[in-house]
C-alpha angles and dihedrals in degrees: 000000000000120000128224121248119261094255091036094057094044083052100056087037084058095044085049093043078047107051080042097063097033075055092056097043097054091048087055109066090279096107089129098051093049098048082057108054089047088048094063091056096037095045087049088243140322151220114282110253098005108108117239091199133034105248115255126253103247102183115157107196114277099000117121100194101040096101088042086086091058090057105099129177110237116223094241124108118266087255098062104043107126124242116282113251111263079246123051112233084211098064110113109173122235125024128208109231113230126183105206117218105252102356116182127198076243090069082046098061093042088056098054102036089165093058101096125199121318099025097293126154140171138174103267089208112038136022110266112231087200128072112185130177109200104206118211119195102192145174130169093336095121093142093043087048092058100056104042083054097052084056111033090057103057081034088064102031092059087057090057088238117170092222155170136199120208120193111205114195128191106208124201127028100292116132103278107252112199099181099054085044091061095043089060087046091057091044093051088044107053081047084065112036134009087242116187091197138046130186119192100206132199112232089223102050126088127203109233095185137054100211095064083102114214092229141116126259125197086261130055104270138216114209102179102071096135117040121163093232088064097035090267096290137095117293078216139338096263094050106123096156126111109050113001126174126214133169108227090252086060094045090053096044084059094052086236118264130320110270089200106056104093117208131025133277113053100045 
């Protein structure tokens, strides 16, 4: 039997410790990486920062922020990212709510280390056709804050949304007035940003699925139509609270919501 020679056994010990670890790492959660790196051998080469393969959808059931390791940033400029797919890769399906012990808006931020101040957050390898503003109207819910945070940010990540959240908060004892709060949140926004959605979200209420898609429709649209404390179906027909969606055409057309009406419910 011939032997092989010394470096040419180190050489084939290295390919095999290799393809081992490419092996594990696909296995891991790192399928993007990895087509990738094979891509670059099988398509004979390719351009720097532009993808060979469309990343894989790695949800694992329940989890929120299983498909957030696949997002990489492409070493093109911000002008020439390409236009994100009419579908998110990244969209799973159904999400598991977990309220995490002692969570801290610190935990928040760690967990979402592409959201930048204020809330702000865009796909760092494609343009987003979607701009949404999420509107919070909010008053001593800070528990309730957290973990809608901790959800709504990998939620929205994983639909490619160009998006903002705007926490709108009502200080002192008065009676707590929504509509005028998210008057004020659609009026700070559209300083901001030229949204071309806005959801006026509920503080309390927690997506479970990830194709309810935070987008807007040609009508005004109510995305809360089956929530667990009703059985998952509408209290009555004409029920739009919870989590609604408007263009700001549509907002304007409306004439917004009604500052004097005090409470919440009925505005």
């Amino acid at each position: 039997m011939m032997m092989l020679p010394a470096k040419a056994r180190l050489f084939f010990l290295f390919l095999c410790i290799q393809i081992l670890l490419l092996a594990v790492l696909y296995r891991d959660g790192y399928r993007k990486r990895v087509a990738y790196f094979f891509g670059i051998f099988w398509k004979g080469g390719t351009t720097p920062g532009i993808p060979v393969v469309l990343p894989f959808n790695n949800s694992r059931p329940g989890d929120v922020y299983a498909n957030l390791s696949l997002i990489m940033k492409p070493l093109v400029s911000q002008h020439e990212l390409p236009l994100c797919p009419d579908v998110s890769p990244f969209i799973g399906g159904p999400v598991r709510v977990f309220l995490p012990h002692a969570l801290s808006m610190k935990d928040v931020e760690q967990k979402n280390p592409l959201v930048t101040k204020g809330g702000r957050y865009k796909p760092p390898d494609c343009e987003s056709k979607h701009k949404t503003a999420i509107i919070i109207p909010h008053r001593n819910r800070e528990q309730h804050l957290k973990y809608l945070l901790y959800h709504l940010h990998p939620f929205l990540q994983r639909q490619q949304l160009n998006y903002g959240i705007y926490i709108i908060h009502q200080a002192g004892n008065f009676t707590f007035n929504r509509a005028k709060l998210l008057n004020v949140g659609f009026k700070e926004a559209m300083k901001e940003e030229d949204w071309d959605c806005l959801y006026f979200h509920d503080v309390d209420l927690i997506p479970e699925d990830d194709r309810n898609l935070y987008v807007c429709d040609s009508n005004p649209k109510h995305a809360s139509i089956a929530m667990d404390k009703f059985g998952y179906k509408l209290p009555y027909k004409t029920y739009f609270g919870g989590v609604s969606a408007l263009t700001p055409e549509q907002y304007m057309k409306m004439n917004g919501f009604p500052n004097n009406y005090w409470g919440w419910g009925g505005e």
